[in-house]
N, C-alpha and C positions, 0 to 999 in steps of 0.2 A: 780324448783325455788330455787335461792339462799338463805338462811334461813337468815330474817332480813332486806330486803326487802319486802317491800308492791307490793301487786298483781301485783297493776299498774303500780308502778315503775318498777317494774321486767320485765313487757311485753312492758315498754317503751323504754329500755335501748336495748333489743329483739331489736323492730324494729328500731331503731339507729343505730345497727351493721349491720343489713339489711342495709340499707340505705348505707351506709358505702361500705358495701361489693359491692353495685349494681352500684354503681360509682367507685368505684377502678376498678371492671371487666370492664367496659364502656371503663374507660381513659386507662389501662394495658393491656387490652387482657387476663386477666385471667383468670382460672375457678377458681369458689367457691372456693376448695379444696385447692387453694393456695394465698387467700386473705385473710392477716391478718388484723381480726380490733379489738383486744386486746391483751395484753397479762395478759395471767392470772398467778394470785397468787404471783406475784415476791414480793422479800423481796427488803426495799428500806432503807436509811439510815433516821429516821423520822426528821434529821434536814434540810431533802431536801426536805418535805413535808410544803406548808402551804393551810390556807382556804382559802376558797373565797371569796373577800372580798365583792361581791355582792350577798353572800348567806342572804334571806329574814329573818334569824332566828337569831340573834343578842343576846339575851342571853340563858344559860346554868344553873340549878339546880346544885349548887356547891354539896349537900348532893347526888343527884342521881351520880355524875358524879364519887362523890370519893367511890360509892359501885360498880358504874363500872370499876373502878380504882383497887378496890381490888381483882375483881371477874376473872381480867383481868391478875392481877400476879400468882393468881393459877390458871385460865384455859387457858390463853392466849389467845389472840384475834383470836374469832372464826369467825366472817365477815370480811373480806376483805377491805380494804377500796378499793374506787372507784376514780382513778384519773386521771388528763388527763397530759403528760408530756407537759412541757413548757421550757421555755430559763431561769428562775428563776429557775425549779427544778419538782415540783410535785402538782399541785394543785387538792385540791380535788374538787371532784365531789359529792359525798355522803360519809357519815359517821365521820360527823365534832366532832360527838361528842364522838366517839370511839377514832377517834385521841386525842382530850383533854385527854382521861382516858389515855389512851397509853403515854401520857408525864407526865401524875399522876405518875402511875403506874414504870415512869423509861426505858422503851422499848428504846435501840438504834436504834432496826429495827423492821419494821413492815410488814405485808404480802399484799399485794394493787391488784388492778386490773387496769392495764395501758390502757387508751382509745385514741381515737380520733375523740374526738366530737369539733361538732362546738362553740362556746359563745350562740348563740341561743340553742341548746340545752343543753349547759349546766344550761344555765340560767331555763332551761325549769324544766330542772331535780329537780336544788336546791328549785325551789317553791315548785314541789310537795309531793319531801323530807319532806319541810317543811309541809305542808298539812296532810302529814300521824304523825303527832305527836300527844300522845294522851292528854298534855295538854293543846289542845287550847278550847277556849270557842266556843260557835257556832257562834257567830259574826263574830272571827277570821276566822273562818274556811270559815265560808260563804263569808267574803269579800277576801281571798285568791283565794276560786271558781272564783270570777266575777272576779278578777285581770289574773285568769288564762286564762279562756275565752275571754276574751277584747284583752290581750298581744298577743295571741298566734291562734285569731278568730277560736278556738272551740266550735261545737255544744255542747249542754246539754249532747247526748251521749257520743260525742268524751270525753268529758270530764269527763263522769263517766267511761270511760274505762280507761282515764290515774291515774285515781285515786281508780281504784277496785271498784265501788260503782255502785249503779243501778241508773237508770238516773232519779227515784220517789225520789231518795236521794239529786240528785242534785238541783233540781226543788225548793225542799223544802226547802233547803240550803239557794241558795239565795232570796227565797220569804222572811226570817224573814228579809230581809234588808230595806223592805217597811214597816216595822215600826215605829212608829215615834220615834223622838230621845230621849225623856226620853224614853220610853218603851227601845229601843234598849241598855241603859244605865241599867237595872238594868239585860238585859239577859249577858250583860258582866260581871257585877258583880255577878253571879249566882245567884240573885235572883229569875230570872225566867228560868226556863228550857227550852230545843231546843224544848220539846214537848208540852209544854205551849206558845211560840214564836207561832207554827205552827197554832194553833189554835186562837190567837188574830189577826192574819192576815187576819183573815174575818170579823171584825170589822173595819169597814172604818172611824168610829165616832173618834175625835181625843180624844174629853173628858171620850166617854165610854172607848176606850183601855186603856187607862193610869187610868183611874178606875180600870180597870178588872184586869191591870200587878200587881197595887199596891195590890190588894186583894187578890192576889195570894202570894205575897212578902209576906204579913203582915198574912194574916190567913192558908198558906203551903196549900192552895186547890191543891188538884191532878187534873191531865189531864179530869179525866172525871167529876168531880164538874166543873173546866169551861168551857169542853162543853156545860157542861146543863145552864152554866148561860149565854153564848153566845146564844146557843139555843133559849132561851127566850128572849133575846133581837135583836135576829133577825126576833122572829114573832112566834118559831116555839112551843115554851111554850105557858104556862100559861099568863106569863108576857108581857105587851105590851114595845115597844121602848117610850122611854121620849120622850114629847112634846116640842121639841124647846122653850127656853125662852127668846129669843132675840126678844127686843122692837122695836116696828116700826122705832124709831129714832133711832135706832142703825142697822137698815136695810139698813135707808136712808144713814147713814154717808157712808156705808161699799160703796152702790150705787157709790156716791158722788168723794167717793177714786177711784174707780173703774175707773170713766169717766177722772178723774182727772192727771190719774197714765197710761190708758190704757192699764190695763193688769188686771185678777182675783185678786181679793180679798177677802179674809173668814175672818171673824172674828166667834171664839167664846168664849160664857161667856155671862156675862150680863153686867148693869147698872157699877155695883160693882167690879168686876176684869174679866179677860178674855185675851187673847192672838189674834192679827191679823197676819194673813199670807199673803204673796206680790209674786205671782208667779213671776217667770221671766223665760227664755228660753233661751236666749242667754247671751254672753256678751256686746252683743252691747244694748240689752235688757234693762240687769244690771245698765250699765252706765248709759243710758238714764232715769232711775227711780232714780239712783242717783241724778243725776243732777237736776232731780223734786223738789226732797225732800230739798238735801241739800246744792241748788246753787238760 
């Protein structure tokens, strides 16, 4: 494995040249032995280099980039960059942010790895470049998962193989996405950890989770303080689950809405404040509940 690459990206980039190589032999009549699907390590001029402009990763730590910058003039760039040639010059594939240091740092030329992949995978690739980064929050991380599976119709596994991870990892990933959106809001803001997310998602109650995130925020309860207090409010404690306090006339309204709107409706809260929810399903849905409401 090439050092600086993530597992999965290593074994993805593998079978791309596969792939590469099984269609060149097909169309040429080649053997293996004489099907080129890179060249490696060539040195290239870095002003014939640029990024991609549909890489998902949009900003760069100006402090990390300029110690890579420095680390870069006395060791010289030890990964390769990854790119694929084009009629502009060199675009990369992986290591957008080596290149940055490398124009820090002053490099005329730099040492690359020449491919030839398609826009689909390289598109494939820069996501999950971007995925293997280690400052994203778990949000990010998790909604980059679903982004990649949706784009690209991978399984759970498929997708913990392109990304090095066991497929309990990925499961878990995007389960904190059924969160709801305050809760989802304070695990972006590191209030709450990926392993506090994990365990509020078995709280289906909208008022208990955003209880439970906030007291986690506010009091640093560890993973296993809220299991136990999840625990208990799914039955398994001590503690029984709260008794709904929503008034009969506030049953009927929700009813009322319901017939009114044809589609679900939740409200909760009481008398005094409280939050209604209006499912919808489609956009033909959408409109049509529009039009209820606001025509």
């Amino acid at each position: 494995m090439k050092p600086g690459l993530g597992r999965g990206l290593d074994s993805l980039l593998k079978s791309y040249d596969r792939e590469i190589e099984e269609t060149e032999m097909k169309s040429a009549g080649k053997k293996p032995a004489t099907v080129e699907t890179s060249k490696e390590d060539v040195m290239v001029d870095i002003n014939k280099i640029y990024a991609n402009p549909n890489q998902p990763r949009k900003s760069f730590d100006s402090e990390a980039l300029n110690e890579l910058a420095e680390s870069i003039k006395i060791h010289g760039l030890i990964q390769p960059l990854i790119v694929n040639e084009t009629d502009k010059g060199y675009m990369i594939i992986a290591g957008e942010r080596r290149y940055r240091a490398c124009k820090l740092a002053g490099l005329d030329k730099v040492n690359v790895i020449i491919k030839k992949y398609t826009n689909k995978q390289i598109a494939e690739i820069a996501l999950i470049e971007n995925l293997q980064r280690e400052d994203l929050n778990p949000i990010e991380m998790a909604k980059g998962i679903k982004r990649l599976m949706d784009e690209y119709g991978l399984t759970q596994e498929k997708t913990a193989e392109r990304l090095g991870k066991s497929r309990s990892a990925i499961a878990n990933s995007i389960r904190i996405l059924t969160l709801y959106p305050e809760v989802i809001e304070l695990v972006e803001k590191g209030k709450v950890s990926f392993g506090h997310a994990k365990v509020l998602v078995a709280v289906s109650d909208y008022a208990t989770q955003l209880m439970l995130a906030k007291k986690v925020a506010k009091d640093k309860l560890t993973v296993r303080d809220l299991e136990r207090e999840v625990e208990s409010y799914l039955g398994k404690g001590k503690k029984k689950k709260a008794k709904p306090t929503t008034t009969d006339e506030l049953k009927e309204f929700v009813n009322q809405l319901q017939r009114k709107l044809g589609t679900k409706v939740n409200l909760i809260g009481n008398n005094k404040k409280g939050r209604i929810y209006i499912d919808y399903y489609t956009q033909d849905d959408l409109d049509r509940i529009y039009d209820i409401i606001l025509k």
